[in-house]
NUGU-542432 format. One line per 10 residues: number of its first residue (from 1); their letters; for each residue x, y, z of C-alpha. Coordinates in steps of 0.1 Angstrom, whole numbers, plus 5000, padded with zeros to 4 digits. Example, Ala and Ser with C-alpha at 12.3 -4.5 7.8 and 13.67 -1.06 7.14 Angstrom:
NUGU-542432
1> AS> 5123:4955:5078; 5137:4989:5071
***
This chain:
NUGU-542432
1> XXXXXXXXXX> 2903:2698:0926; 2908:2701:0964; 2887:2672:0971; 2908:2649:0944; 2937:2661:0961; 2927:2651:0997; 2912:2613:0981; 2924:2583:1000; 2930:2570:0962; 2966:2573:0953
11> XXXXXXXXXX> 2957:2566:0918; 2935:2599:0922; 2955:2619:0940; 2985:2609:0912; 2959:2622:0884; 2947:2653:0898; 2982:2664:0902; 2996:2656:0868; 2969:2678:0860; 2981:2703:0881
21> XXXXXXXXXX> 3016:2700:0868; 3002:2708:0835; 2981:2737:0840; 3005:2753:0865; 3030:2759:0838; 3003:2785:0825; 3005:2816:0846; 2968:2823:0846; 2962:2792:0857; 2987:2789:0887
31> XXXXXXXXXX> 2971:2824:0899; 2936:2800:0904; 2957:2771:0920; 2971:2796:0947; 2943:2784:0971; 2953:2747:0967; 2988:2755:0985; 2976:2739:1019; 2964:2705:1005; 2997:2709:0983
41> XXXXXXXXXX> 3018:2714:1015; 2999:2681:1031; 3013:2662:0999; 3050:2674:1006; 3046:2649:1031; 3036:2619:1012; 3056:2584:1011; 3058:2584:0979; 3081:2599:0957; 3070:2611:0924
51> XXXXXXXXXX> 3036:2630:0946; 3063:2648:0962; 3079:2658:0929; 3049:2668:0916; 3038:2688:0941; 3071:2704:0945; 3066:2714:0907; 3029:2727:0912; 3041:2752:0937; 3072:2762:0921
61> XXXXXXXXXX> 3048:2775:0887; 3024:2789:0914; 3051:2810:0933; 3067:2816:0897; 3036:2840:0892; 3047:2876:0903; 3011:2887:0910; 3008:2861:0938; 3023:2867:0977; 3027:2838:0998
71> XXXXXXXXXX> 3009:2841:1030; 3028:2850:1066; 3011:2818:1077; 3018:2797:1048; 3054:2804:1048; 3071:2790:1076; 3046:2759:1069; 3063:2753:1036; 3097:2764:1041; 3091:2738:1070
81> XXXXXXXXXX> 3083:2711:1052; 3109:2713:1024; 3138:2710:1050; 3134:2672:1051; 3136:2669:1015; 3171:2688:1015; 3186:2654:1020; 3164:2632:0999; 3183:2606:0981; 3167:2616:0949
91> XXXXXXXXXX> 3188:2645:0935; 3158:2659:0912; 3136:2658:0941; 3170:2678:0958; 3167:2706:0935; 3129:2709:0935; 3131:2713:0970; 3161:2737:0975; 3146:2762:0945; 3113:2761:0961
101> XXXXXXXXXX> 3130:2767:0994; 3148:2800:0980; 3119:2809:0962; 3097:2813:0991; 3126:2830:1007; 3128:2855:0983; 3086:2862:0982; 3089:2867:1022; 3119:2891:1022; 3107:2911:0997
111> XXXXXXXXXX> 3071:2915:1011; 3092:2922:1045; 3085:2896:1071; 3103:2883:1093; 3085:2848:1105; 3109:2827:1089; 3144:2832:1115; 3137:2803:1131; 3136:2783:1100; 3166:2798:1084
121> XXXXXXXXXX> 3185:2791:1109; 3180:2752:1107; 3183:2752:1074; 3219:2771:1075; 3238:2741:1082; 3223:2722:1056; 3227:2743:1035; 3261:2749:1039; 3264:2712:1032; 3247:2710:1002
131> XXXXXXXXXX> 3272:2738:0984; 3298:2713:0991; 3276:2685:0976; 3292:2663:0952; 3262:2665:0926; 3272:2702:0913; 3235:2710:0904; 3229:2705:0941; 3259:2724:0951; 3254:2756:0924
141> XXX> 3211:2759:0935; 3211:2799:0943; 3231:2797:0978
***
């Protein structure tokens, strides 16, 4: 699946992750998908869209699993590359992004790490924006 992930095909890429989407919502399955997190942080990345919703809604079902612990290294990477998507225009994509974000928050704090202070601290303002956001499903995400 990795190597579907990574094809210069967009069409490819698109179908391995539906897939993904799919079988993530199983719990089983999003414990086998766990190793896929790095080419799924790569897709965060991506111009379009709906590969960036998608991914965002792979990960969330993999870090929805209670049996999995997100890596010290993997962390800061992701929490990282969610920041951008805190202002997206698309207010789904919005969401996605801000749950994720406190979702990986939560994984770190309660394995007790600390590699994520300098991240918080550019997402504060941000986020202090986004509980006076307009949308109120942006403004009500667990601040």
């Amino acid at each position: 699946m990795s190597r579907h992930l990574q094809s210069e095909c967009r069409e490819q890429r698109c179908l391995a992750l539906r897939g993904l989407v799919v079988l993530s919502k199983d719990p089983s399955m999003a414990r086998r998908m766990h190793p896929l997190s790095p080419r799924l942080l790569e897709l965060l990345g991506d111009a379009q869209g709906y590969v960036v919703s998608m991914t965002l809604s792979v990960l969330t079902n993999i870090l929805e699993n209670e049996h999995i612990l997100i890596s010290s290294s993997t962390a800061p990477k992701l929490a990282e590359a969610l920041l951008p998507l805190f202002d997206c225009d698309d207010i789904c994509m919005q969401l996605l992004s801000l749950d994720l974000f406190f979702k990986v928050m939560d994984l770190v704090v309660s394995k007790g790490e600390k590699p994520l202070k300098r991240i918080v601290r550019q997402s504060l303002l941000p986020l202090f924006f986004h509980c006076h956001d307009k949308n109120e499903r942006v403004a009500e995400v667990r601040f």
